[in-house]
N, C-alpha and C positions, 0 to 999 in steps of 0.2 A: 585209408580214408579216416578222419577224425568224423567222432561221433558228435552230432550236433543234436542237441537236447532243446533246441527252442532257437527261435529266430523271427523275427517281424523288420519293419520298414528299419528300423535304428538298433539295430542290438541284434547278437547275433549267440549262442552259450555252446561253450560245446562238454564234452565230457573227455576232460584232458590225462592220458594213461601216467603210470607211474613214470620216472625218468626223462619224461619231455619235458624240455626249457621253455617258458613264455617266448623269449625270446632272446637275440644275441648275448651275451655278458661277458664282460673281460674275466671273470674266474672260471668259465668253461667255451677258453676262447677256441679252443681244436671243435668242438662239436659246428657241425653243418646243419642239421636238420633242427627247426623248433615249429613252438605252434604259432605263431605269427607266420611264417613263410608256408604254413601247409595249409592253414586253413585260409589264407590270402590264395593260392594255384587252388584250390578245391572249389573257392565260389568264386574264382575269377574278378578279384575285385580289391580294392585297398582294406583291411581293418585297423582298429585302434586298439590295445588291451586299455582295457579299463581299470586291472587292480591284476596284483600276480597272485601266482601258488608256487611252491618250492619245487623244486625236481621232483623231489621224493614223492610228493604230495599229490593223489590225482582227485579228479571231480570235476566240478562246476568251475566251468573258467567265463568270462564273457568279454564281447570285444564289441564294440561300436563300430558302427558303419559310414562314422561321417566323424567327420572336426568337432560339428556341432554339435553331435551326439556324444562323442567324447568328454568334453566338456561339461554338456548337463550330469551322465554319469559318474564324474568324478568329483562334480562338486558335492552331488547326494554321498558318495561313496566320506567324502569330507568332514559333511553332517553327521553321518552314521545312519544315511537313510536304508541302508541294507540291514537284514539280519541272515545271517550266515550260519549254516549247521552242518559243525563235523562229523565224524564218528571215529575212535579209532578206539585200538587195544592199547593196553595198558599191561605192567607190572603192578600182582598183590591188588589187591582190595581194596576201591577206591568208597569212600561215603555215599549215600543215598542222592546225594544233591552237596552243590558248594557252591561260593565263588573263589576266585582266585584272586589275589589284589597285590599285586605285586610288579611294582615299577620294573623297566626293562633299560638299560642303558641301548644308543643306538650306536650306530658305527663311530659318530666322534665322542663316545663314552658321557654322552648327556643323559641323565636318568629320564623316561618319559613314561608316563600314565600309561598302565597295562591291566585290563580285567579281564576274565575268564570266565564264566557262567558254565555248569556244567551239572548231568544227572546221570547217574549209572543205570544203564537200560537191563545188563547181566553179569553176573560175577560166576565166572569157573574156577575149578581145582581139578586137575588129571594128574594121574600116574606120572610122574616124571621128574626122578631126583634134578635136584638141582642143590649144588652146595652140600651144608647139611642137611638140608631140608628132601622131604620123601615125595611130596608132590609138589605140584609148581601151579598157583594161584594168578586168574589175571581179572580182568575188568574190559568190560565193552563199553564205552562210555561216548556221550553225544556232546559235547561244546560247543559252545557259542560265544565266540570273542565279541566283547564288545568295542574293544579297539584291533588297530591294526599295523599293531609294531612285526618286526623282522621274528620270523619263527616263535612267534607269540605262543602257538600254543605248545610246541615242543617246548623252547622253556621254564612254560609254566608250571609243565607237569613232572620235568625234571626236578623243578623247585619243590614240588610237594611227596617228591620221592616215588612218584609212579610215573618211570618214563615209558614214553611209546616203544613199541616195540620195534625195532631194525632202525632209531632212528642213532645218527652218527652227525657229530659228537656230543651232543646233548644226551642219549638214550645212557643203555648200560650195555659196557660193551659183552660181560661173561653174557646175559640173556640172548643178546642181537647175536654169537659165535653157539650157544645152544639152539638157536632156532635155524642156522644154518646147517649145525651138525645132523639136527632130527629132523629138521623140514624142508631141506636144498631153501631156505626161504630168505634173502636179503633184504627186500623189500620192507621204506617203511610202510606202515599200519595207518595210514591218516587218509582219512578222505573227505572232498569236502561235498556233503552231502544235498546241501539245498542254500540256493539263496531266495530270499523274499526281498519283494519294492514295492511301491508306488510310481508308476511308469511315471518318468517326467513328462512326456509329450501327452499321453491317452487319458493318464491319471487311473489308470483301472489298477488293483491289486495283482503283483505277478510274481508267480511260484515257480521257481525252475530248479526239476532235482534230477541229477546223475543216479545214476547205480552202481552199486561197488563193482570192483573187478576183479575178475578171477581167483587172482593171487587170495586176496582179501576174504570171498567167501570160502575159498579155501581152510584160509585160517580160522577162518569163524567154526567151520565144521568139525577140523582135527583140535581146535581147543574144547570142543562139544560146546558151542553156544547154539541156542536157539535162533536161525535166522532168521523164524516165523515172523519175532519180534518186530523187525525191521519194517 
């Protein structure tokens, strides 16, 4: 059963795990199961995704319950009437606060407006050679895209030289093969934490947020971050 984190007359959110597809794609054409078909048999009824997340990626998904709602959703989604909050780990020591402003070409190699908003909630360093280095430094860090190009925020952060961790092919791969050697852990590190709106239909403010998963507090723990934070 997918976990559904919010639901009213038009909208419907769930909190989608690591490795599960929105939906069909011809680049993971063998996989059967996604979250459009589960959470469609679950409440018995047709939905719409409204906006994706990547495989890797889990969290706040949302999916409409109607054409009509589809539609107002995606045009807010258009405007940038969302604000969307991730959280992930990172490599090394990121700033206090930044943006990121850095075009992204898309699939037909058109360059297109990409920003990033971002503040480091906590910075670790544990015991753990890596390289020549004697302990290995990371960053827990919260972003807020304000656009929403193709793995925006993974290659932002590749761009700025603190990639997420376990992500592929953007990340780094010796980190993502250390973190498997010491932590059985493949999984990327991204989650999407919260989104906020302005309900098209009610007009009321609506805050809808996932909880990290397992894997995730896990990593928070054995990197010794404070989860309190969170």
């Amino acid at each position: 059963m997918l976990e559904i984190v919010y639901q009213d007359a038009y909208l419907v959110a769930i909190n989608k795990p690591h490795g599960l597809l929105v939906h069909r794609s011809s680049i993971a054409a063998d996989v059967e199961v996604f979250a459009l078909q589960l959470l469609r048999d679950q409440l018995g009824r047709k939905v719409y995704p409204i906006h994706r997340l990547d495989r890797k990626t889990s969290g706040v998904l949302l999916f409409a319950l109607s054409e009509e709602s589809e539609v107002a959703f995606k045009k807010m989604m258009e405007l940038r009437g969302f604000e969307k909050k991730y959280l992930t780990i990172v490599r090394g020591y990121t700033p206090e606060a930044d943006t990121i402003d850095y075009p992204l070409k898309n699939e037909r190699g058109n360059s297109k407006e990409a920003i990033t908003q971002y503040k480091t909630l906590q910075h670790t360093e544990i015991p753990l050679v890596f390289g020549k280095h004697s302990t290995s430094r990371y960053s827990l860090v919260e972003a807020k895209p304000l656009t929403g190009r193709m793995h925006q925020l993974r290659r932002h952060f590749a761009h700025i030289l603190h990639p997420i961790i376990g992500d592929r092919p953007y990340g780094c791969n010796k980190q993502n093969k250390l973190f498997l050697e010491q932590f059985q852990m493949s999984n990327m590190l991204l989650h999407a934490r919260s989104v906020t709106f302005a309900h098209p239909f009610t007009g009321g403010s609506v805050l809808i947020e996932a909880k990290t998963s397992e894997i995730f507090d896990l990593m928070l723990q054995r990197l010794g971050f404070d989860s309190c934070i969170l």
